[in-house]
C-alpha positions in Angstrom: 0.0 0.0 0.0 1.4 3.7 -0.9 0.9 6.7 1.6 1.0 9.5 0.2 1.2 12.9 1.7 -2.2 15.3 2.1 0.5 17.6 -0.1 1.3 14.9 -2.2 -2.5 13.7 -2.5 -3.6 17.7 -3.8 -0.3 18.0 -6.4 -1.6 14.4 -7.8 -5.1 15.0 -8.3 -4.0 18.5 -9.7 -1.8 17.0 -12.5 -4.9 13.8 -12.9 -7.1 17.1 -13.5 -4.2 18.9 -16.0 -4.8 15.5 -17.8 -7.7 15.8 -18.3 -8.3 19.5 -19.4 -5.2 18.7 -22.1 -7.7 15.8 -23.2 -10.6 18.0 -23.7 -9.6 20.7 -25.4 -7.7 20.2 -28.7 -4.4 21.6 -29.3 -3.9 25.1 -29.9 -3.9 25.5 -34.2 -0.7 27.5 -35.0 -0.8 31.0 -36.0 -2.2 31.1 -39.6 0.7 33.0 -41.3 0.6 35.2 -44.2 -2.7 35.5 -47.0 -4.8 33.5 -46.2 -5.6 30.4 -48.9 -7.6 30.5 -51.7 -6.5 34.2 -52.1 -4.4 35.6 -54.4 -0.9 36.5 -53.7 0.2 40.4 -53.5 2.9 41.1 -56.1 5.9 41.1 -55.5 7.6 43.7 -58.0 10.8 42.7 -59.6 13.1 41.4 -57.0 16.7 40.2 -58.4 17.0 37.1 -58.3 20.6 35.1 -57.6 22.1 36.3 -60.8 21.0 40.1 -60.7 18.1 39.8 -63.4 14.8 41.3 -62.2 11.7 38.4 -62.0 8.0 38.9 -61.6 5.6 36.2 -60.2 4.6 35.9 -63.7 8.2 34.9 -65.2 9.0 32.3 -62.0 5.3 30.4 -63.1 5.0 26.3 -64.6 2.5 25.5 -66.0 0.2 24.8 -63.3 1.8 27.5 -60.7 4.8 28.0 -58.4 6.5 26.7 -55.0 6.9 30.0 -53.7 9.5 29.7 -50.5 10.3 32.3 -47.6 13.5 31.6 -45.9 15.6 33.4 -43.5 19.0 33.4 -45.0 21.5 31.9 -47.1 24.0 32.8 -45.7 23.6 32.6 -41.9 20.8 29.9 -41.4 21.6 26.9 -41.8 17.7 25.1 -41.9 17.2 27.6 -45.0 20.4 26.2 -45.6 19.3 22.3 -45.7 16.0 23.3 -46.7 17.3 24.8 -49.8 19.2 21.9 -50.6 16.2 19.2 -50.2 14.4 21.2 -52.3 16.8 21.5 -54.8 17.1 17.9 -54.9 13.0 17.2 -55.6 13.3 19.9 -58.2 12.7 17.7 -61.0 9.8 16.1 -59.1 8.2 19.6 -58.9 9.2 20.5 -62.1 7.0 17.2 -63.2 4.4 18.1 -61.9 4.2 21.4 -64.2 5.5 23.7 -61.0 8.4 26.1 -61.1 10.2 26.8 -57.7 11.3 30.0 -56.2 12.9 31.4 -53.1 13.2 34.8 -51.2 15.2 36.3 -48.5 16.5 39.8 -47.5 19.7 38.4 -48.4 21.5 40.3 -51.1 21.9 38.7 -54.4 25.6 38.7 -53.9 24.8 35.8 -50.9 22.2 34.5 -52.8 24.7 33.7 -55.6 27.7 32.7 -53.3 25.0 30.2 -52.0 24.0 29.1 -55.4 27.4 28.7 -56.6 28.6 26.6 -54.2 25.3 24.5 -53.6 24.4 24.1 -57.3 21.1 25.5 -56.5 19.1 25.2 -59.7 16.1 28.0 -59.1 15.8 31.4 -58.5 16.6 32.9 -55.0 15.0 36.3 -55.2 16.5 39.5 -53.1 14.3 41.5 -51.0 17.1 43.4 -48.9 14.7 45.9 -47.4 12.1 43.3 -46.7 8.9 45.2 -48.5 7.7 41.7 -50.0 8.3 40.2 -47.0 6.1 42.8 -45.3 3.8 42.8 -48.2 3.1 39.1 -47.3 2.6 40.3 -43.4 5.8 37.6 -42.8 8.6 40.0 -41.1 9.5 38.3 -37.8 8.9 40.4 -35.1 11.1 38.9 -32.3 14.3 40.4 -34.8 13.0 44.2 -34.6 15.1 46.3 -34.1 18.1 43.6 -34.7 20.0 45.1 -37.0 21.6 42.1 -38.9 17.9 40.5 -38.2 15.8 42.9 -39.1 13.3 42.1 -41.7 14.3 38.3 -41.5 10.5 36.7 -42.6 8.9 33.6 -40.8 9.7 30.3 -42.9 6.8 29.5 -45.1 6.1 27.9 -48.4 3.1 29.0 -51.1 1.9 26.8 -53.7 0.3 28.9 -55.9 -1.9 27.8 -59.0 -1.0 29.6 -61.9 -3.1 32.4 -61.6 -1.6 33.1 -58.5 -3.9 31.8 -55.7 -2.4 30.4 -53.0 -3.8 26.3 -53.4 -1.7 25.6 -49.9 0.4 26.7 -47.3 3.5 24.3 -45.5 5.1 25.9 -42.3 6.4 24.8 -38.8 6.1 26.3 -35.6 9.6 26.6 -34.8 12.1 27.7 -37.7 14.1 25.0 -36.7 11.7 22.9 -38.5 10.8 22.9 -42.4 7.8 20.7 -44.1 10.5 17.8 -46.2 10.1 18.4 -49.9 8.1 14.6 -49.9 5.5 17.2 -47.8 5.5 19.9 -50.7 5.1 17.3 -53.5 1.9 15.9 -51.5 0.5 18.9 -51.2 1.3 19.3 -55.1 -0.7 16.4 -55.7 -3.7 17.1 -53.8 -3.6 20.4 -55.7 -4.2 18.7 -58.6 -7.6 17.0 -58.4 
């Protein structure tokens, strides 16, 4: 037989009844981030991309729309970094499916195309240095305001947009630690689709 304290009696039935109200209310949803789906994107001007040449939403469309990815940086994060990369490599799964791929940071498009270089990244990585898409989109991280390296760094997201522009689906993490797998974005590619 266990005794158990009148203390130790209260803190157990207080953690039984924490059990319980975490059983009977679901989890909080994460904060919906940027337009909302099934609207259509806000331009996004012409941003350089990695190789200095201006691009439109328009030019960085396949045939049935565009993986359009917010990342940190390229030069200093390094799950853009990997997340980059992955992507890169299901590139010609995307491509298949009649979507072009595109990226954007408030890096410069010097980084940008130090990154691409020595990655052998095979899409455009746009440059927004004063972060107005990135505001446009309502995705500037606020905990970096005021930061000045960090300033204007945008929450990690990724858009699949059909190709008139409306956002089909949205792929994001809670932390920025952790990015939807490019398996995830060819899914969500899929169920776009039918």
């Amino acid at each position: 037989m266990l005794f158990l304290s009148p203390v130790s009696r209260r803190r157990l039935t207080a953690l039984g009844l924490g059990v319980l109200a975490l059983a009977a209310f679901p989890a909080v949803a994460l904060e919906d981030r940027g337009p909302a789906a099934g609207t259509a994107v806000p331009d996004i001007g012409t941003p350089l991309d990695q190789t200095g040449k201006p691009r439109t939403l328009a030019s960085l469309a396949g045939k049935n729309g565009t993986v359009f990815l917010f990342f940190r940086s390229a030069d200093w994060c390094p799950y853009c970094q990997r997340q980059l990369m992955d992507l890169n490599a299901g590139l010609p799964e995307i491509e298949k499916r009649g979507f072009k791929l595109a990226a954007i940071s408030y890096d410069s498009p010097e980084i940008l195309a130090k990154f691409t270089d020595k990655r052998e990244i095979k899409f455009p990585l746009l440059s927004d240095p004063k972060s107005e898409v990135i505001d446009r989109y309502g995705l500037r991280d606020p905990q970096y305001a005021g930061k000045p390296k960090y300033d204007g760094v945008p929450r990690p997201i990724i858009f699949i947009l059909d190709a008139k522009g409306v956002i089909k689906a949205k792929l994001y993490e809670e932390s920025y630690k952790d990015r939807p797998p490019v398996a995830e974005v060819l899914a969500k590619l899929d169920a776009a689709a039918k």
